[in-house]
PAZALO-481157 format. One record per residue (C-alpha): x, y, z. Coordinates in nm, 4 decimals. Each point is the difference from the previous one (the first is absolute). Example, Ala and Ser with C-alpha at 12.3 -4.5 7.8 and 13.67 -1.06 7.14 Angstrom:
<rs>
[r [1.2300,-0.4500,0.7800]] [r [0.1370,0.3440,-0.0660]] 
</rs>
This chain:
<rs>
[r [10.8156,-4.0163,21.1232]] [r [-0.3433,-0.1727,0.0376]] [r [-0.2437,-0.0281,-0.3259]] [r [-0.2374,0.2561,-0.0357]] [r [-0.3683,-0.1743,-0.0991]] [r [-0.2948,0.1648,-0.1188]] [r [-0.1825,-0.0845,0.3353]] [r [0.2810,0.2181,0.1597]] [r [-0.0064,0.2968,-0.2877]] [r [-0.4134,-0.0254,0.0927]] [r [0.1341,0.0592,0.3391]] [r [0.2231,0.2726,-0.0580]] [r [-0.2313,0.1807,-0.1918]] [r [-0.2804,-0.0114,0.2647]] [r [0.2388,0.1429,0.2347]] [r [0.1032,0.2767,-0.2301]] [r [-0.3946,0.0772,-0.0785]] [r [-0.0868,0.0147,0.3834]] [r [0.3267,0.2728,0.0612]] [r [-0.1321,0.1728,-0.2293]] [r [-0.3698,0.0058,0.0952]] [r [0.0911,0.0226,0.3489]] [r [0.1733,0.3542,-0.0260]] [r [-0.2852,0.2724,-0.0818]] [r [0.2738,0.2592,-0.1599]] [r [0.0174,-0.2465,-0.2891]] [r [-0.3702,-0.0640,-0.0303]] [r [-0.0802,0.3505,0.0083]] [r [0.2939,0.1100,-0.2795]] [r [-0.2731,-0.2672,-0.1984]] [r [-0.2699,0.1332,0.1165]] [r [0.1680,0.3677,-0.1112]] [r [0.0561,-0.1029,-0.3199]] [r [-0.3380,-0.0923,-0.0873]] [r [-0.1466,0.3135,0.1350]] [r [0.2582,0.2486,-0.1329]] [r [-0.0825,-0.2140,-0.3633]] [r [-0.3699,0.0079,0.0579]] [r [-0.0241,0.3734,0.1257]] [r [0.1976,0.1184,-0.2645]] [r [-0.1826,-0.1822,-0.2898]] [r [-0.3734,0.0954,0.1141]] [r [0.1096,0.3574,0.0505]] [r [0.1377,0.0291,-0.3491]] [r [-0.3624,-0.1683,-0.1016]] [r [-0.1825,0.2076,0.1967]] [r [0.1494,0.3351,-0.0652]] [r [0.0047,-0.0729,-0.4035]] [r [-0.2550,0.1975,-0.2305]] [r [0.0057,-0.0184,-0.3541]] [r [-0.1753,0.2371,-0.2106]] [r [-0.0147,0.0208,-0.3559]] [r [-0.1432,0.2887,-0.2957]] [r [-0.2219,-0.1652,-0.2516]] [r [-0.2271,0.1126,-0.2624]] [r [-0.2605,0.0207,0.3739]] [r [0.2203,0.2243,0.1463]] [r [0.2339,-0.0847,0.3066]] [r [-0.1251,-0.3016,0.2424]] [r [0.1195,-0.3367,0.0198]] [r [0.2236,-0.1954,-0.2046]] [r [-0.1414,-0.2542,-0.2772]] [r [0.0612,-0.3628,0.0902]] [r [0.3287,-0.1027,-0.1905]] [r [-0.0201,-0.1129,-0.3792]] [r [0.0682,-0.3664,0.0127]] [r [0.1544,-0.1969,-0.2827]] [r [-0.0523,-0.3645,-0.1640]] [r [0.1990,-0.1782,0.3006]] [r [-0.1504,0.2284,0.2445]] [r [0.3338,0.2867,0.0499]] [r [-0.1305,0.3411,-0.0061]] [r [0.0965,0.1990,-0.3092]] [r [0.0596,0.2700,-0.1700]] [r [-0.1824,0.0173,-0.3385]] [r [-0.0427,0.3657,-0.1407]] [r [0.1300,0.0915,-0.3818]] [r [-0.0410,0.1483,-0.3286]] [r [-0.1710,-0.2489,-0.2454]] [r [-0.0394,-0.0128,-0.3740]] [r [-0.1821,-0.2972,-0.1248]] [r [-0.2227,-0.2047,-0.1871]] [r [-0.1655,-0.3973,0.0880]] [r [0.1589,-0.2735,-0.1598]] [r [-0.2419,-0.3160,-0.0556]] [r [0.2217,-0.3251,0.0364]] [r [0.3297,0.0170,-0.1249]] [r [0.2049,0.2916,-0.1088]] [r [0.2362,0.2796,0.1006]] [r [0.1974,0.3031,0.0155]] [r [0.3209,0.1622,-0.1225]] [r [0.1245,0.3128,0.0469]] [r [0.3551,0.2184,0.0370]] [r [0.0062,0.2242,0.3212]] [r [0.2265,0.2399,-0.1934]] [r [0.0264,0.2686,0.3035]] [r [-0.1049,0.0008,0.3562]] [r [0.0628,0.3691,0.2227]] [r [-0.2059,0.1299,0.3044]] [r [-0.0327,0.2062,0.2832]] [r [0.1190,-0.0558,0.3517]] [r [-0.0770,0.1859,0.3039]] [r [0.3424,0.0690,0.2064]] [r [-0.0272,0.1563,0.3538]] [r [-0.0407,0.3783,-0.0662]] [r [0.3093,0.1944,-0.0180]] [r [-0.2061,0.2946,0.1278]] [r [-0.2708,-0.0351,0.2769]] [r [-0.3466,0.0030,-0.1639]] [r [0.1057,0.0112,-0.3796]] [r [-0.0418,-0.3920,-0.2121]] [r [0.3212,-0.1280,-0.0612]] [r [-0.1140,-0.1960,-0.3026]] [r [0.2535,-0.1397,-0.2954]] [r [0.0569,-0.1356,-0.2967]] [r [0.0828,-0.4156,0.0564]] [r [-0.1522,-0.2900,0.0884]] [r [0.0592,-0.2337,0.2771]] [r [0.1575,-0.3279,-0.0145]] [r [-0.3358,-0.2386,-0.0012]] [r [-0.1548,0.2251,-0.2271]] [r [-0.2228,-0.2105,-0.2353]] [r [-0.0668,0.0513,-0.3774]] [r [-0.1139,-0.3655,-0.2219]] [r [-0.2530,-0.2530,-0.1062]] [r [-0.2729,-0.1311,0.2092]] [r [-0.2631,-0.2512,-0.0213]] [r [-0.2525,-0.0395,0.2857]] [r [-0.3305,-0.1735,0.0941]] [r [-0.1871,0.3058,0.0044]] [r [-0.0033,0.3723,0.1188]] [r [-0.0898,-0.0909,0.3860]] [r [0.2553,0.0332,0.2169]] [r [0.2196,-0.2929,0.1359]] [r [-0.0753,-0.2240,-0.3014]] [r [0.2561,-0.2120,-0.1572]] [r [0.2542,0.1489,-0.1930]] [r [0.2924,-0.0694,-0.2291]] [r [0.2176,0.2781,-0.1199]] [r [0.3380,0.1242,-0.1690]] [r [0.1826,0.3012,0.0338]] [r [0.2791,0.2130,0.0422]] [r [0.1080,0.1342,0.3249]] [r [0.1852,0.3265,0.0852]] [r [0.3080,-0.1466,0.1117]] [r [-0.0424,-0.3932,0.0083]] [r [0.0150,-0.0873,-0.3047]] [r [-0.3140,-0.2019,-0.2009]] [r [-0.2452,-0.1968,0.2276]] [r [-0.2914,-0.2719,-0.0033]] [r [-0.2189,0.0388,0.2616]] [r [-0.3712,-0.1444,0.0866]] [r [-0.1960,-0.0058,0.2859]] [r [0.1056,0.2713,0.1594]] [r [0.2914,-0.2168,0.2169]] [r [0.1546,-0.1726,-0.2812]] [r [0.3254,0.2065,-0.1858]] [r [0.2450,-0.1641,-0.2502]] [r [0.2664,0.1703,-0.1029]] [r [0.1107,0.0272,-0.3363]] [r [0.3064,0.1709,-0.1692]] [r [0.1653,0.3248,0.1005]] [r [-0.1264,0.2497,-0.2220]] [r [-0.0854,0.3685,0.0522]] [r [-0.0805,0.1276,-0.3167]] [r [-0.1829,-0.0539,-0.2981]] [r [-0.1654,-0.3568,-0.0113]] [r [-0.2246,-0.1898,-0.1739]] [r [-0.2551,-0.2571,0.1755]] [r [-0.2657,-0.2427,-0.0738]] [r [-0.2731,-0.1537,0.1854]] [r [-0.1618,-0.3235,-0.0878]] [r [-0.3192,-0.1762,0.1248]] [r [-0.0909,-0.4258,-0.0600]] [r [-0.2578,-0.0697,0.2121]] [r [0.0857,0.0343,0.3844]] [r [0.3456,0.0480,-0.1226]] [r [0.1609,0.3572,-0.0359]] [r [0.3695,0.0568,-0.0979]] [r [0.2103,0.2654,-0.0187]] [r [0.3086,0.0923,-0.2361]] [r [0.2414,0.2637,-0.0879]] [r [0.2394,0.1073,-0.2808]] [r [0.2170,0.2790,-0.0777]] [r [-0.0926,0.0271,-0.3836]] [r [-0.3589,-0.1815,-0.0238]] [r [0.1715,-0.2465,-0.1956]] [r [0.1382,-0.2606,0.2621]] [r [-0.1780,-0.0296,0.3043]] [r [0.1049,-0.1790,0.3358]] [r [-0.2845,-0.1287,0.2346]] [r [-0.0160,0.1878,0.3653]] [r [-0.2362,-0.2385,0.1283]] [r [-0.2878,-0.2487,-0.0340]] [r [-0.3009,0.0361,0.2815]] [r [-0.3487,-0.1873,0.0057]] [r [-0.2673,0.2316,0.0719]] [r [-0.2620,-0.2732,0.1448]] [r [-0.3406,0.0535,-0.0925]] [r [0.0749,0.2418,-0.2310]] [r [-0.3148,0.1005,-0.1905]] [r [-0.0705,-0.0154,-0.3614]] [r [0.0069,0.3543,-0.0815]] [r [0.2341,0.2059,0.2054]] [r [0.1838,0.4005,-0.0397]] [r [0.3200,0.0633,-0.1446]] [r [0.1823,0.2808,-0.0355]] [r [0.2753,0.2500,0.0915]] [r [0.0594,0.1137,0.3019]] [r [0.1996,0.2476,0.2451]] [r [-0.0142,0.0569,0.3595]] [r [0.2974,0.1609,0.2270]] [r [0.0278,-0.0317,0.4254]] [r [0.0250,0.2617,0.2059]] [r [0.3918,0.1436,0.0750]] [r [0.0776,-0.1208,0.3305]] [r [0.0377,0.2351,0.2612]] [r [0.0478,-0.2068,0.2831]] [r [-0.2457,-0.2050,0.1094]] [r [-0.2843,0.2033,-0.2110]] [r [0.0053,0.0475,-0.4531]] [r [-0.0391,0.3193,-0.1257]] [r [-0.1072,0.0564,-0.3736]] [r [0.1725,-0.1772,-0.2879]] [r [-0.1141,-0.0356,-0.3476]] [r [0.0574,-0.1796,-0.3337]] [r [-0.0455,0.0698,-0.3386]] [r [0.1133,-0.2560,-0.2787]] [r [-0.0188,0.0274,-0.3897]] [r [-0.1557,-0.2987,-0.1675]] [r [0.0745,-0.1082,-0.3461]] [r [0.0243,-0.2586,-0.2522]] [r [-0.3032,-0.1312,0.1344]] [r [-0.1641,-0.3209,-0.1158]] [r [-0.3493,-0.1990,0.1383]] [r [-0.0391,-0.3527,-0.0774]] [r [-0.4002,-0.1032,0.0383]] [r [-0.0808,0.3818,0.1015]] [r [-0.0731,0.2496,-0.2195]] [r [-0.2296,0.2322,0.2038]] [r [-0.0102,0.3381,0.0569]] [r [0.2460,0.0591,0.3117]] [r [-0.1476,0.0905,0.2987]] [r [0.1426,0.1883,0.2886]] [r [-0.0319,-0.0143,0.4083]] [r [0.1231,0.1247,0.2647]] [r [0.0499,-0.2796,0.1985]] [r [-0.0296,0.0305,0.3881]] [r [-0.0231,0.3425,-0.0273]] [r [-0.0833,0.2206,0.3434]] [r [-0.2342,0.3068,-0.0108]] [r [0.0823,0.2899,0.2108]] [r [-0.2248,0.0830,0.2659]] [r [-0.2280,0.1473,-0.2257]] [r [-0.1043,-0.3319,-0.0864]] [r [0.0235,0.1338,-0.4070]] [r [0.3857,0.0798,-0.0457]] [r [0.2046,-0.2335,-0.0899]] [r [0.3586,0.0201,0.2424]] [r [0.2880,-0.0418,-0.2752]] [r [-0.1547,-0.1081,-0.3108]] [r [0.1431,-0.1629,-0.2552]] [r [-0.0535,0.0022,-0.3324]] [r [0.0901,-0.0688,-0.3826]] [r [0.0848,0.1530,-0.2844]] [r [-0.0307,-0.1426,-0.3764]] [r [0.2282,0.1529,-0.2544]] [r [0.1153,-0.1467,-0.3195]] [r [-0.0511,-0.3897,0.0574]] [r [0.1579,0.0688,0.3502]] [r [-0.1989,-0.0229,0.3392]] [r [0.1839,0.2309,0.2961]] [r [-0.1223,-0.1643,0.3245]] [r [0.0289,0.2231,0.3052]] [r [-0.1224,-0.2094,0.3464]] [r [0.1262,-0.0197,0.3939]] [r [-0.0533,-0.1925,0.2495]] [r [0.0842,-0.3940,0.0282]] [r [-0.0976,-0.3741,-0.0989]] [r [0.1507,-0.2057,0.2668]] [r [0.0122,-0.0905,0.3703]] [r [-0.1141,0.2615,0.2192]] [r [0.2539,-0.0108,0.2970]] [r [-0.0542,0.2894,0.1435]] [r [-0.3000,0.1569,-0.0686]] [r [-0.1874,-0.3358,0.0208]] [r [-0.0706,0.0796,0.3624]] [r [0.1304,-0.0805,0.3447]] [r [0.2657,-0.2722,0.0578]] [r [-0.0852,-0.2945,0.2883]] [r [0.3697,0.0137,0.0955]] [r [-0.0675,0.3765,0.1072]] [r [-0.0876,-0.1617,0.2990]] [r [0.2529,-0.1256,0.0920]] [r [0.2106,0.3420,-0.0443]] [r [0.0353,-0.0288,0.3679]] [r [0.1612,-0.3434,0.0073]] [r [0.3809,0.0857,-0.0451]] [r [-0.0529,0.1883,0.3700]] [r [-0.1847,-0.2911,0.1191]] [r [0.2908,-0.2437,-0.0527]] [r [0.1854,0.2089,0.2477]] [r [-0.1558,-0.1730,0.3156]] [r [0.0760,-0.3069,-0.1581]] [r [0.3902,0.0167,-0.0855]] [r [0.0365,0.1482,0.3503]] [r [-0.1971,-0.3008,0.1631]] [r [0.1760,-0.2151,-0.2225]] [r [0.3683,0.1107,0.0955]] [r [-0.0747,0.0717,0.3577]] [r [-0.1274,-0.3383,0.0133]] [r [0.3459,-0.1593,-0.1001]] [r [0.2066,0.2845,0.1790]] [r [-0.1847,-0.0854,0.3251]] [r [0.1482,-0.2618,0.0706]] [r [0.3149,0.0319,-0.1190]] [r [0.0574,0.2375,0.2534]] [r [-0.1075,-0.2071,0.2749]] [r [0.2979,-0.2910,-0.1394]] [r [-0.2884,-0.2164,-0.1021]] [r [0.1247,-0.0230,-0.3920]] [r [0.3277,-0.1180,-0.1182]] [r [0.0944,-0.2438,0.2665]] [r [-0.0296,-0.3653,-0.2323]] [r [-0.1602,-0.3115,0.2022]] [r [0.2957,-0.2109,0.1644]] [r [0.2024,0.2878,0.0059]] [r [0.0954,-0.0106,0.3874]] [r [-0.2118,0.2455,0.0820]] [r [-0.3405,-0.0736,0.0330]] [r [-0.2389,-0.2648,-0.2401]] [r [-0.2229,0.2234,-0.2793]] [r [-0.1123,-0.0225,-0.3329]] [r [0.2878,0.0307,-0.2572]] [r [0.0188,0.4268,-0.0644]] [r [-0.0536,-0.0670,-0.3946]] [r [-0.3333,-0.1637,0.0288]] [r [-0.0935,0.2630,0.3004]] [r [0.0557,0.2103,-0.2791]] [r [-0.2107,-0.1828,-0.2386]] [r [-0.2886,-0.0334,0.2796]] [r [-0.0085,0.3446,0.0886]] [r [-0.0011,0.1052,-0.3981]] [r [-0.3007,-0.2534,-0.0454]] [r [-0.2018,0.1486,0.2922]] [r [0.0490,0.3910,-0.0636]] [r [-0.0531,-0.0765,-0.4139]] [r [-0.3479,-0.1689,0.1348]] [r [-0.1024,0.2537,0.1957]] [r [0.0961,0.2345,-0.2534]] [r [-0.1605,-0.1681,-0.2225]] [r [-0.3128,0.0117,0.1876]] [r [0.0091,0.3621,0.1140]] [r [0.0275,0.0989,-0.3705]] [r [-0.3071,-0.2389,-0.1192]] [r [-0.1844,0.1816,0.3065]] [r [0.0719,0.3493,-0.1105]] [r [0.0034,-0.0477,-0.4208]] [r [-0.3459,-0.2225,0.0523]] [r [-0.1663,0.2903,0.1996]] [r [0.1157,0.3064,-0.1855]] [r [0.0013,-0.1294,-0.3399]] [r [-0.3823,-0.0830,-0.0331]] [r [-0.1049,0.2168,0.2446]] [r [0.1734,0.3185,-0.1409]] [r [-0.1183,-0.0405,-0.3463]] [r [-0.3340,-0.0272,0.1234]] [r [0.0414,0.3102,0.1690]] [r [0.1494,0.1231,-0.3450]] [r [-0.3157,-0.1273,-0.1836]] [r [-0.2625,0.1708,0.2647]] [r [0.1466,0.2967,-0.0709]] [r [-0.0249,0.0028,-0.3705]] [r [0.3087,-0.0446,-0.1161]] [r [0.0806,-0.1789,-0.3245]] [r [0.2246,-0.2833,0.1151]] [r [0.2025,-0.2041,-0.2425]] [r [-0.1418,-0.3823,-0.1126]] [r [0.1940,-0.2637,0.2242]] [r [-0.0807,-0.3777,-0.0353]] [r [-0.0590,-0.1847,0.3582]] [r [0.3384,-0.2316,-0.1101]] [r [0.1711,0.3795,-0.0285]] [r [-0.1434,0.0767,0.3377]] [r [0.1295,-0.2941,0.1764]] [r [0.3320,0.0244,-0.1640]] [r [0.0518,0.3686,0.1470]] [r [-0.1131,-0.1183,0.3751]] [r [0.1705,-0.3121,-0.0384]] [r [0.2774,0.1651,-0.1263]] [r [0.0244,0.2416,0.2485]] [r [0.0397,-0.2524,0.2774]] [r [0.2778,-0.1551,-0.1809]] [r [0.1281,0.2791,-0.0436]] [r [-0.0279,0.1068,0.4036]] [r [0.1317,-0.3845,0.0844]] [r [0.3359,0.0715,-0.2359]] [r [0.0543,0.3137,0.1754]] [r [0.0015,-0.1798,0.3565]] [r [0.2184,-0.2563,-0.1448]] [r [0.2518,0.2388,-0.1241]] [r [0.0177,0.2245,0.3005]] [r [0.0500,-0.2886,0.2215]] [r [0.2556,-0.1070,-0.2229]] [r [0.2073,0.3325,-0.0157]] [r [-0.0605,-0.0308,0.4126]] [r [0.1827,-0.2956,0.0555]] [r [0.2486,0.1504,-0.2322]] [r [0.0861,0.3004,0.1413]] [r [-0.1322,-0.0762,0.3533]] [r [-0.1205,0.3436,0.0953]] [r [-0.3233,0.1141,0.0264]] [r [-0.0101,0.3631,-0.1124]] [r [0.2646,-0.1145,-0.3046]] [r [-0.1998,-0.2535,-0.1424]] [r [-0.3442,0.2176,0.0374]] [r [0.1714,0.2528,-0.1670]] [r [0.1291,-0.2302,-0.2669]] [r [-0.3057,-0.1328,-0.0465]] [r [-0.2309,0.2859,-0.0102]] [r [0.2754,0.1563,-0.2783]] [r [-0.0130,-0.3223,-0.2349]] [r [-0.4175,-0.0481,0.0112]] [r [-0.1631,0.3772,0.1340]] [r [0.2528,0.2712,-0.1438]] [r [-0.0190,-0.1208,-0.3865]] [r [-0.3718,-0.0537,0.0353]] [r [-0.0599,0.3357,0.1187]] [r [0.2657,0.1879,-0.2668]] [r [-0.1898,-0.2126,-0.2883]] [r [-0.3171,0.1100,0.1455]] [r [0.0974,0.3677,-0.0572]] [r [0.1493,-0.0611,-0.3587]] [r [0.3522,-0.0053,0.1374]] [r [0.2190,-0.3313,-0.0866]] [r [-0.2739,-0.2099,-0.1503]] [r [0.3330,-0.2222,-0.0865]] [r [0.0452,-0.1029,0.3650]] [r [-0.3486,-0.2128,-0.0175]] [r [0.2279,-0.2471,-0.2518]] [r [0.2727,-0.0187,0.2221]] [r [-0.0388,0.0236,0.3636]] [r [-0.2982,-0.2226,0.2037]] [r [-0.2333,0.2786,-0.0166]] [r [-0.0333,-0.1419,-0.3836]] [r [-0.2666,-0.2683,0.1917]] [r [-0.2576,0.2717,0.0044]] [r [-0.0684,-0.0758,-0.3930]] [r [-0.2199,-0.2734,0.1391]] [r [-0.2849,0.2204,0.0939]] [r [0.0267,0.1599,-0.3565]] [r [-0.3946,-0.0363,-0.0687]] [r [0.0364,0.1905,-0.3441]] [r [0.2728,-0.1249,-0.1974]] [r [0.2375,0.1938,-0.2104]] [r [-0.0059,0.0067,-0.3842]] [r [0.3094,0.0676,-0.2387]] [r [-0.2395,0.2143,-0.2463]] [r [-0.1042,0.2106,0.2689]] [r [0.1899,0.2636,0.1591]] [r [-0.0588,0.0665,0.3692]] [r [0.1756,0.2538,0.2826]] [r [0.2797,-0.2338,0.1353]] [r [-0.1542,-0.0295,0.3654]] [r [-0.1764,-0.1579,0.1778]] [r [-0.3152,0.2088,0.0223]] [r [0.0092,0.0157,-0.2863]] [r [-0.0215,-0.4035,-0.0299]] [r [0.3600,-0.0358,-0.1027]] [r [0.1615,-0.3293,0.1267]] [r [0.4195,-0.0930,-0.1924]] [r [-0.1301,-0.3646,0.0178]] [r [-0.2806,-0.2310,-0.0468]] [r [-0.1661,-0.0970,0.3079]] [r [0.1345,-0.3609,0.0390]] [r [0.3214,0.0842,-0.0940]] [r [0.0550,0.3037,0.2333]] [r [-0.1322,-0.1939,0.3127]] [r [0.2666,-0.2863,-0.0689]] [r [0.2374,0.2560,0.0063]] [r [-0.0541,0.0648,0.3418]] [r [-0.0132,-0.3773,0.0788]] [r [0.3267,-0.0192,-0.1343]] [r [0.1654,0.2805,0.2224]] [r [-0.1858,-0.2153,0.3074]] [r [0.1650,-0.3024,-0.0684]] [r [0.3321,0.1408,-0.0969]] [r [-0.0538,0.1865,0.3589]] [r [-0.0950,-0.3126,0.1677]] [r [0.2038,-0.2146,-0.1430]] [r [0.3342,0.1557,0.0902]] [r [-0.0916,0.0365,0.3628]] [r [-0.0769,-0.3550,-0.0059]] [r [0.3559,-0.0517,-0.1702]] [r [0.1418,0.2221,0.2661]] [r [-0.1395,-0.1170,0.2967]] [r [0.1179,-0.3886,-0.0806]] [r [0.3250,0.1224,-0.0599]] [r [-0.0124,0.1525,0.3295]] [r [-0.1519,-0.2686,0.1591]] [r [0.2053,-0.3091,-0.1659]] [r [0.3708,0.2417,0.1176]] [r [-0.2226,0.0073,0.4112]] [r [-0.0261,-0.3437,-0.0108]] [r [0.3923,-0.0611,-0.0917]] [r [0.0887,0.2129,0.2682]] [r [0.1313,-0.2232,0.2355]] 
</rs>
């Protein structure tokens, strides 16, 4: 069997490119894909209206609240507090935390509302630049269900031990530097965490605080609040009067009423802090997602796997693959690296159709989005490029793949249906809220790439993808889907030199 050079693979690759360029079915599956991606996208943009009630009445929604690194937050809570000049701090025992939750109404029309409090439900120690919101914060507290946390900046969550009842916390300030500590008897404490507030000013507000997130219901919260008792309390380099705000809170459309107050309530050296709301990222009600627009990309891919299987399948049928060069029946290119050819070609053009379609309806739609008023949530131009970069990888791995599983099972409507079942059918069920699991485990997981709002652990969100739900990070869901290509591609290869090193023995 002769060598095989580059200047021959160059060769063999040109020939593949020019088959497949010279058969319109192929090119127009492509051309398919882009505008059932496209279409999709711009309709979802252009059909979207977002309307909001404010203190105005109802009209459009307010731009997102963006934090220090530019995420959009949440940042809405009850706060009791006084300004500390340089150095100081706080300790106090959250001796009870209970609530109210919202559950869906056992009888139409009548408030299901009871006694609880839902598991990021926030009662602790704060210290912040100031009252405006998005400024830097630093704060410690204890959660409904997880435990003791450090958290600052809205993004950033540490957490600390496991406790659920009484506990005892302390919040310190030197300079930029805030840290955060907890103990079950005020007596020994154990450090949460350490953060550097940058910039910090010289006289900042510290204080108590509670807040509570909505019950999830779906992809929408209903009402949940929190009330914590607050004792044992000691200032260090405050000695103020406390005062009290609402933070973040929304007026009813009245423009004077204030829509679930909270409040507090001195009594006997205690302060009973009643707030709702949230101080973290705001993934959901931050506004509209750029991967929204690509919603429409898991049916787009279906032009492609077809292309890409017909494309191997063609010519199988025809004899043209699986005959090795020198075999006694005709000179070709060894069947393995036809293989390898024909994968390199239909991931390229793949590649290329799904740059085409993510590159149009990415911008494009969330300009739409943005004409129309809608609050749309902040995404960095290195986020931006990841998602349409990503989703051509992502369209490229699915080509691979399918062309993989066709030289494996060497039917057409097999491998289409294969291949439509590993990449479309788990996308689609996660997109309804239906086995969000099979995104971590079949190569539909490669769709985390065009996450454009990423998922935090202190933040709980409906487990689907409209509701911006991916089971893995972006990087590591689109290698996934690499892998399954290779593995795919890689045992046809295996296959078809097996075949062809037992037709050349033949005698």
């Amino acid at each position: 069997m002769s060598a095989f050079t580059p200047h021959r693979s160059g060769q063999l690759l040109r020939a593949e490119w020019t088959k497949f360029r010279s058969a319109p079915r192929w090119v127009l599956a492509m051309a398919a894909s882009v505008l059932v991606t496209v279409s999709l996208g711009l309709l979802i943009a252009g059909g979207t209206r977002s309307t909001c009630v404010t203190g105005k009445g109802e009209g459009p929604c307010p731009a997102p609240l963006v934090g220090p690194d530019g995420t959009a937050v949440k940042d809405k809570y009850y706060f009791v507090h006084q300004p500390l000049t340089g150095n100081g701090g706080i300790t106090a025992r959250v001796s009870d935390m209970t609530g109210q939750i919202r559950l869906p109404d056992a009888v139409p029309g009548v408030r299901n509302v009871k006694k609880g409090v839902v598991p990021w439900a926030k009662a602790g120690l704060l210290v912040r630049q100031s009252l405006k919101h998005g400024t830097p914060y630093a704060a410690v507290m204890l959660t409904g269900e997880h435990g003791v946390r450090m958290q600052h900046n809205f993004t950033h969550d540490v957490p600390g031990g496991p406790h659920h009842g009484p506990q005892w916390l302390r919040l310190t300030r030197s300079g930029d530097t805030i840290t955060g500590y907890e103990s079950d008897d005020g007596q020994t404490w154990t450090e949460v965490s350490t953060v550097k507030l940058t910039g910090l000013p010289e006289t900042v507000e510290i204080g108590l605080f509670t807040t509570s997130p909505g019950a999830l219901w779906g992809m929408a919260q209903a009402f949940a609040q929190a009330t914590a008792t607050f004792d044992q309390i000691k200032l260090q380099g405050a000695n103020g009067p406390w005062r009290r705000d609402d933070v973040g809170v929304v007026m009813e459309s009245d423009g004077k009423t204030p829509h679930h107050p909270g409040g507090v309530v001195e009594s006997g050296g205690k302060l009973i802090v009643t707030g709702g709301g949230d101080i973290g990222p705001a993934t959901m009600e931050g506004g509209l997602r750029a991967d929204l627009m690509l919603v429409g990309g898991a049916l787009g891919l279906i032009p492609v796997l077809v292309a890409a299987v017909t494309f191997f399948t063609a010519e199988h049928r025809r004899g043209l693959i699986g005959v090795s060069r020198g075999a006694g029946r005709g000179a070709g290119p060894h069947p393995a690296r036809l293989l390898v050819a024909k994968a390199a070609v239909v991931g390229a053009v793949a590649f290329v159709a799904g740059l085409v379609a993510s590159g149009a309806v990415v911008p494009l739609g969330l300009a739409i989005l943005r004409a129309n008023q809608n609050p749309i949530q902040p995404i960095t131009l290195g986020t931006e490029l990841r998602v349409i970069a990503g989703y051509a990888a992502l369209s490229a791995a699915a080509a691979v793949l399918a062309l993989g599983l066709a030289a494996l099972v060497r039917r057409s409507i097999v491998a289409i249906g294969l291949a439509i079942a590993l990449v479309v059918v788990p996308y689609l069920l996660a997109a309804a809220g239906l086995a969000p699991w099979l995104l971590m485990i079949t190569p539909a997981a490669g769709f985390a790439i065009t996450q454009s709002v990423p998922t935090f652990a202190h933040v709980d969100v409906d487990q689907s993808l409209i509701g911006g739900y991916y089971s893995l990070p972006p990087w590591a869901g689109l290698s996934v889907t690499c892998g399954y290509a290779v593995l795919a591609l890689g045992a046809a290869v295996a296959v078809h030199r097996r075949k062809a090193s037992h037709e050349v023995a033949l005698p």
